[in-house]
N, C-alpha and C positions, 0 to 999 in steps of 0.2 A: 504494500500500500504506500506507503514512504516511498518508497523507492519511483514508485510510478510519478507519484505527485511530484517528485524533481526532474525527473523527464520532463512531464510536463511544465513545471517552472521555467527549464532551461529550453524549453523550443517555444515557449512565451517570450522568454529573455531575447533570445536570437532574430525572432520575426521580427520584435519590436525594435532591434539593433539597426537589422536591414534595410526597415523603412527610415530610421532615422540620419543612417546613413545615406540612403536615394534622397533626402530633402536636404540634405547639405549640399550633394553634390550637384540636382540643380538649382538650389541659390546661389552656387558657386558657377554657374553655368551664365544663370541671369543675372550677374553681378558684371562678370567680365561682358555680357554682352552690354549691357548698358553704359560701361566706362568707355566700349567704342562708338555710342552715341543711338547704340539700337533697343529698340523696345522690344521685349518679346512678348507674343502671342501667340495663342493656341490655333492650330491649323483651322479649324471650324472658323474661329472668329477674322484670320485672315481669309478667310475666302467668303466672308460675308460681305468685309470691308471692300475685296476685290468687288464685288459682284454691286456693293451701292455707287462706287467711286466712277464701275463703269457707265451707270443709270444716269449720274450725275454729269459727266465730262472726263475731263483730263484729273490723273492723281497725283498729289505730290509728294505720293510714298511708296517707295521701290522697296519689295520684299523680297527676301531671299530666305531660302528654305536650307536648314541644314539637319545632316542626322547626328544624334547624341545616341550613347549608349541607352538611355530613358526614351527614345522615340523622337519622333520626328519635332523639330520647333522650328516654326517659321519667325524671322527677326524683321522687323518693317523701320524703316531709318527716312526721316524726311529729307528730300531733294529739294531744297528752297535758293 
């Protein structure tokens, strides 16, 4: 009984580590991309933003898509 219940302590302990580790590493992700002047967004909301910019006219914000180890993040950086 003991025994199980620190099994299960320690695979609580670990999952909880992993996640905490994946949000470090993208705030560290979206740290650096912000210090080169880009905003990150989630691909859904870039391609929303694409889709009203196109409704509206011309955009004055050039996205580029890049892949992280955590999936895809598109960066949108103003062209003024």
């Amino acid at each position: 009984m003991i025994i199980t219940l620190g099994v299960l302590f320690m695979a609580l302990a670990n999952i909880l580590a992993a996640l905490l580790v994946q949000g470090a590493v993208i705030s560290g992700e979206r740290f650096e991309m912000e210090q080169r002047g880009k905003v990150l967004v989630d691909r859904w909301f870039a391609a929303k933003s694409r889709e009203a910019e196109a409704e509206a006219g011309t955009s004055p914000w050039r996205f580029q898509r890049s892949t992280t180890r955590f999936g895809d993040i598109t960066a949108m950086r103003r062209t003024e």
